[in-house]
C-alpha positions in Angstrom: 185.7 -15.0 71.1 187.6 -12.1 72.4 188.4 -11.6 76.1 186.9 -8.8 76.3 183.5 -10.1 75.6 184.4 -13.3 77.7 184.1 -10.6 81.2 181.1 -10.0 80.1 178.8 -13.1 79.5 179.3 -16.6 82.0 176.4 -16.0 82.8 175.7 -19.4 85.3 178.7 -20.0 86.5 179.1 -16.2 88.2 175.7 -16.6 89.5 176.9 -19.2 91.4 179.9 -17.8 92.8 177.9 -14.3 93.6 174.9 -15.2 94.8 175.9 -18.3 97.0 172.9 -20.2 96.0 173.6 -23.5 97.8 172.8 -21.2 100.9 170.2 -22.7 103.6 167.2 -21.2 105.0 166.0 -22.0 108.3 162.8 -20.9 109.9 161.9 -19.8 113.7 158.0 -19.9 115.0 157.1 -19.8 118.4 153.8 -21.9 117.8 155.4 -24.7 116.4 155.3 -26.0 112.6 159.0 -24.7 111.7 162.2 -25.9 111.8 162.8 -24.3 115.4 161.0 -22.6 117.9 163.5 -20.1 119.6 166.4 -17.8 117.6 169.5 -19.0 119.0 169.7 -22.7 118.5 168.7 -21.8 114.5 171.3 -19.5 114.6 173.8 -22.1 115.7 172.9 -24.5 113.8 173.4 -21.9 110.5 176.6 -21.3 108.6 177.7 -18.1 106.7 175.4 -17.5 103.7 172.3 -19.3 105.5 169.4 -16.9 106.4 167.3 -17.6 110.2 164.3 -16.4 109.5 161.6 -15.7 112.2 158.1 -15.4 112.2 155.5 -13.5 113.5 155.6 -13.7 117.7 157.8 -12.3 120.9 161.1 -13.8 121.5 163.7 -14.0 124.1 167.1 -12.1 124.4 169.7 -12.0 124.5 170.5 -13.1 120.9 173.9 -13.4 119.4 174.4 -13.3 115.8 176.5 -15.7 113.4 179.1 -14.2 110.6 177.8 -14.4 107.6 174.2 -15.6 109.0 171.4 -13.1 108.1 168.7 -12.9 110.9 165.2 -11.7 109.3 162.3 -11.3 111.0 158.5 -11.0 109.5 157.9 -7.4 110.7 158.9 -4.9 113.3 155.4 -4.5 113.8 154.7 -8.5 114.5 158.2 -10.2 115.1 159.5 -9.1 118.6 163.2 -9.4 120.2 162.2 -8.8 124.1 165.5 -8.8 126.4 163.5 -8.4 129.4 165.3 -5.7 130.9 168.4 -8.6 131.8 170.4 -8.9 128.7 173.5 -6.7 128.2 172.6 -6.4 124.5 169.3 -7.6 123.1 171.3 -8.6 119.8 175.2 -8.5 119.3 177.0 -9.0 116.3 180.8 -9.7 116.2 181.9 -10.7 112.8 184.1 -10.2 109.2 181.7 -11.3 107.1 178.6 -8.7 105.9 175.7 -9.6 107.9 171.8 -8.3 107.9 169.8 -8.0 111.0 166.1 -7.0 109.2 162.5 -7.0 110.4 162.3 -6.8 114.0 161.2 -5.0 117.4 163.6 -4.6 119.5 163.2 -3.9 123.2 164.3 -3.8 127.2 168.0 -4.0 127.1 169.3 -4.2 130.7 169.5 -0.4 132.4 172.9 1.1 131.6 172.5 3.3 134.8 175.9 3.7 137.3 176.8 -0.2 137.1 176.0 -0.7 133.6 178.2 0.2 130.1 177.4 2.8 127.3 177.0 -0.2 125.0 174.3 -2.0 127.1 171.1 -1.5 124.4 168.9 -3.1 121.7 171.8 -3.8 118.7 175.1 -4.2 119.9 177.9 -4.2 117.2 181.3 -5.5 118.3 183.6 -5.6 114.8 182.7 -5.9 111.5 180.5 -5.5 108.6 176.8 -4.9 109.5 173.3 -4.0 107.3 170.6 -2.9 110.1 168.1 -2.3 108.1 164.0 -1.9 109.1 163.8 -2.3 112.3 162.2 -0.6 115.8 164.1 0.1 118.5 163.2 1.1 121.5 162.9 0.9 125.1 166.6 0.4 125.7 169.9 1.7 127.0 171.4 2.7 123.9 169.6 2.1 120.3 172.5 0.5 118.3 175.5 0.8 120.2 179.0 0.4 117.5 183.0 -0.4 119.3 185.7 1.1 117.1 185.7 -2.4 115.0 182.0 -2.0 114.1 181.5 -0.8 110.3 177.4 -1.1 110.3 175.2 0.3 107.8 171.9 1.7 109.6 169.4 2.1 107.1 165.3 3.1 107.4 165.0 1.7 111.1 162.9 4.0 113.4 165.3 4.5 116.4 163.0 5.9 119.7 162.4 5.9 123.4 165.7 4.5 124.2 168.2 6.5 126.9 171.0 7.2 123.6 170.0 6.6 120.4 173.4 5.2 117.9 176.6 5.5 119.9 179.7 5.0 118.3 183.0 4.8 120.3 186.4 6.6 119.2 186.8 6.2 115.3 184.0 3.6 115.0 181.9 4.6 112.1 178.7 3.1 109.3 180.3 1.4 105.9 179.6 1.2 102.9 179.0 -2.1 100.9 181.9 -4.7 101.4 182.5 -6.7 98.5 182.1 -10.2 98.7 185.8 -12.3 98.9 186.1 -15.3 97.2 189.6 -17.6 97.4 190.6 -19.7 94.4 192.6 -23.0 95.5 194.4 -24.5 92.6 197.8 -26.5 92.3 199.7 -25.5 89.2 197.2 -24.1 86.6 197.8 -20.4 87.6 196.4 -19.2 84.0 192.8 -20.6 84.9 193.3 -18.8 88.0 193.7 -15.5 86.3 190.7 -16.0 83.6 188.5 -16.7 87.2 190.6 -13.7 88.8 189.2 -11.2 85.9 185.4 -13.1 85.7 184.8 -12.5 88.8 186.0 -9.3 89.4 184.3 -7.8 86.5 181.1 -9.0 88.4 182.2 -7.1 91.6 183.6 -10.2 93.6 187.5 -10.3 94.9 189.5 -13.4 94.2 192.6 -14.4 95.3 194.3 -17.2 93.2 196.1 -19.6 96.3 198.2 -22.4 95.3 197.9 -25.2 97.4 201.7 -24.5 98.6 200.5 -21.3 99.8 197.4 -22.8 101.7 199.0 -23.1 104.9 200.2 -20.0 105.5 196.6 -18.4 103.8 194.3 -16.9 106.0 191.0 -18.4 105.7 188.5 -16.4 107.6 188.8 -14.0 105.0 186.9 -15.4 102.2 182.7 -15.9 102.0 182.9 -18.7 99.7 186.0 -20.8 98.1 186.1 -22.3 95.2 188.0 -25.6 94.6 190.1 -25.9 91.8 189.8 -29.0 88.4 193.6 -29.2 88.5 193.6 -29.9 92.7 193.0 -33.6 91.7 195.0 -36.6 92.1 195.0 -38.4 88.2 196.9 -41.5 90.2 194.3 -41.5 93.1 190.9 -39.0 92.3 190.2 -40.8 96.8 193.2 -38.2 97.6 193.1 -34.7 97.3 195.9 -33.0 96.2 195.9 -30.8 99.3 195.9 -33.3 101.7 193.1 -33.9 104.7 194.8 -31.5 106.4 194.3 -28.4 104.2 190.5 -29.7 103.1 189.4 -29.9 107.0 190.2 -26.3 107.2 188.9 -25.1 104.4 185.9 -27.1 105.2 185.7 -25.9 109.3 185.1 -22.2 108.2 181.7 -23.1 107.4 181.9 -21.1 104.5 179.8 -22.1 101.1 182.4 -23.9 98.2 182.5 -24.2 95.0 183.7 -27.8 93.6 185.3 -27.7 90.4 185.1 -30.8 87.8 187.6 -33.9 89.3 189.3 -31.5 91.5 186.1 -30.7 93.4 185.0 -34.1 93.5 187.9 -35.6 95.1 187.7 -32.4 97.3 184.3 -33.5 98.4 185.5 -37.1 98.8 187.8 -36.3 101.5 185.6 -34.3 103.5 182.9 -37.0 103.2 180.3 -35.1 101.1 177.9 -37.1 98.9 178.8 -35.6 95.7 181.8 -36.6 95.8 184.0 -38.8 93.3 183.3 -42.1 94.2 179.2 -41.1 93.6 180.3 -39.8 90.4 180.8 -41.5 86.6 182.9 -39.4 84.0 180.9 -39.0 80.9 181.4 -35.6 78.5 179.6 -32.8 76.6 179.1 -29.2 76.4 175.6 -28.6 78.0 173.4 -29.0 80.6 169.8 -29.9 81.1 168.1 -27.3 83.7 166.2 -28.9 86.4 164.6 -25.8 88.0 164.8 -23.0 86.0 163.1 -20.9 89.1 166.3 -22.0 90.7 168.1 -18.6 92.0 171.4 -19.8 90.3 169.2 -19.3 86.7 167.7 -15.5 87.9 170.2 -14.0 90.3 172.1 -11.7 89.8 171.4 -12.0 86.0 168.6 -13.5 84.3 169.4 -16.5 82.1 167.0 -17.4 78.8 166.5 -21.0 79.0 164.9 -22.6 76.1 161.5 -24.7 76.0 164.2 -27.8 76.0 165.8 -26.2 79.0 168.9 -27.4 77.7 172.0 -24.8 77.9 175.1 -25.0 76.5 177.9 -23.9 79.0 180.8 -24.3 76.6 182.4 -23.8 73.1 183.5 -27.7 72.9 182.8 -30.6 74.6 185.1 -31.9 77.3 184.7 -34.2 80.1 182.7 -33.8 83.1 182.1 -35.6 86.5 178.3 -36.7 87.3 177.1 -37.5 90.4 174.7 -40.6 90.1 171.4 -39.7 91.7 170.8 -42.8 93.3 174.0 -42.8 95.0 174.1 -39.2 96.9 171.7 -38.2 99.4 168.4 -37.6 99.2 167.8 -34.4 100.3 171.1 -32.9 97.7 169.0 -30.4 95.4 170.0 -31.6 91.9 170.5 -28.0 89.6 171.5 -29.4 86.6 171.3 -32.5 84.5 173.7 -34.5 82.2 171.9 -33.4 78.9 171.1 -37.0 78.1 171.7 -39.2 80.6 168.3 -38.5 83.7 170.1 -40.2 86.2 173.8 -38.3 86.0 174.0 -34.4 87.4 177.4 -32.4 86.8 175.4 -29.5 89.2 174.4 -30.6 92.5 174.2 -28.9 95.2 174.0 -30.5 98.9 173.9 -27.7 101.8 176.9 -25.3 101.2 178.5 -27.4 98.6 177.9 -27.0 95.3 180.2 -29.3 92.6 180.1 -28.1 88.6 181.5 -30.9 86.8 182.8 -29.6 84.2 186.5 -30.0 83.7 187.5 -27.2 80.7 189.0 -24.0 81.6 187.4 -20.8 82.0 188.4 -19.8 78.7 186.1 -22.3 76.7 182.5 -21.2 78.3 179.9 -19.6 76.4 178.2 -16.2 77.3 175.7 -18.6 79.2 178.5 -20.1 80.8 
């Protein structure tokens, strides 16, 4: 198989890079029967990639968005953001990571008469990347209200009735799309990291290859997801990570989704005390996988994958080994994506909140199109 055509088939395993599909949804209703019944502590409780998604009702200000946390409401004509005439900013947003504020009405930002601030008003945007997208906006200081950090992008929201409608400060001005950021942590295979580096940038995702000598120097508030390396294992000791607790608490604290790949990513997970982790695991091999839920976004987003009445799919050229986690021994509520293609208890793709391991432990270079 030429490179060439390699950029532009693995299929699977760029869906799961791009579309973060280990990503958690968490629901707000005021009346009861969701997870929560008020914004914020859903909010809080959210890391970048998860959606808080509210239902129909009024709701109290001030609310302060997450990076990376998409807040989506069920309509700006039923889903209400009211900050009572007392908060500063109904919602603020302060962040590097793009965001989306969708789907709601929002109203009575505190008066930004002679003790108040330009920025007082319904949408306040401190720094960062931004979609405000269908919304209503009213009844407040300032409409959407952007510091010189700000980049938002202010699409199809009907902006009315409020004292200013979108003010920007100095240079602050709307973006364009951001491109998602990915960082690549591998120890010594810097080939791999290149095949990934092209894969993934052909599929509109930036990657930069870090070598674990690099890591503590790297900054990590860059990246949306990271992906974990096969060759960051330890063959004498799979129970230590190659990078040490040190590095794997920080990569882990940035609440950002990651990628676990083959033994590397298992150990990985074994030292920040995930489930699917090596110790959960049994090394078996193959080439192919057995889809679980082939409604599963990871399987239709951002490309569609043909998955045969067997549902099995073969991810690479040649078989190799690969790390399944036993289902009895991680946790209950881990999604299981993909099975061992003939062994029902034994899953090389599970994912369990914002991790995600793929266990298989062949380069880039062997997957199929599928792949």
């Amino acid at each position: 198989m030429k490179m060439h055509k390699l950029w532009m088939g693995l299929i699977l395993l760029t869906a799961v890079v791009s579309s973060a599909g280990w990503a958690v949804t968490r629901t707000v209703d005021g009346n009861g029967g969701a997870d929560y019944t008020t914004i914020q502590p859903a909010i809080d409780a959210s890391a970048s990639g998860d959606t808080v998604y509210v239902k129909a009702g009024t709701y109290d200000g001030p609310i302060v968005m997450k990076d990376g946390v998409n807040l989506l409401g069920y309509g700006p004509h039923v889903t209400t953001i009211d900050g009572h005439n007392t908060a500063t900013h109904v919602v603020s947003f302060s962040g590097t990571t793009p965001t989306t504020l969708s789907g709601f009405h929002i109203i009575n930002s505190m008066d930004c008469g002679p003790a108040g601030s330009w920025h007082y008003g319904g949408v306040y945007v401190q720094a960062g990347p931004i979609t405000v997208r269908n919304n209503i906006i009213e009844m407040n200081c300032a409409g959407v209200s952007v510091e010189l950090p700000g980049r938002p992008t202010i699409v199809n929201n009907t902006i009315v009735h409020n004292l200013n409608g979108v003010i920007f400060a100095g240079g602050g001005c709307p973006s364009g799309p951001v491109k998602p950021r990915a960082a690549y942590i591998y120890n010594a295979d810097a080939a791999s990291a290149k095949v990934y580096d092209a894969l993934l940038t052909s599929n509109g995702i930036t990657l930069d290859p870090i070598p674990l000598r690099a890591l503590p120097e790297a900054n990590l508030n860059l990246y949306q997801i990271f992906i974990i390396a096969q060759d960051t294992y330890n063959p004498d000791n799979p129970y230590q990570w190659l990078g040490g607790p040190k590095a794997a608490d920080a990569i882990n604290t940035t609440e950002r989704p990651i990628l676990g790949l083959g033994e590397g990513g298992a150990s990985f997970f074994q030292v920040i005390g995930a489930s699917i982790n090596w110790g959960n695991s049994a090394y078996g091999g193959g080439d192919s996988v057995y889809a679980v839920d082939p409604t599963h976004r990871i399987y239709n987003s951002p490309n569609d994958i043909t998955i045969p009445r067997n549902r099995i799919l073969q991810l690479y050229t040649e078989s190799m080994g690969i790390v399944d986690e036993y289902q009895p021994a991680i946790n209950k509520g881990d999604t299981l994506l993909g099975r061992d293609a003939t062994l029902t208890s034994y899953f090389p793709l599970v994912q369990e909140g914002r991790y995600l391991i793929w266990g298989f432990t062949a380069p880039p270079s062997g997957l199929t199109q599928t792949g």
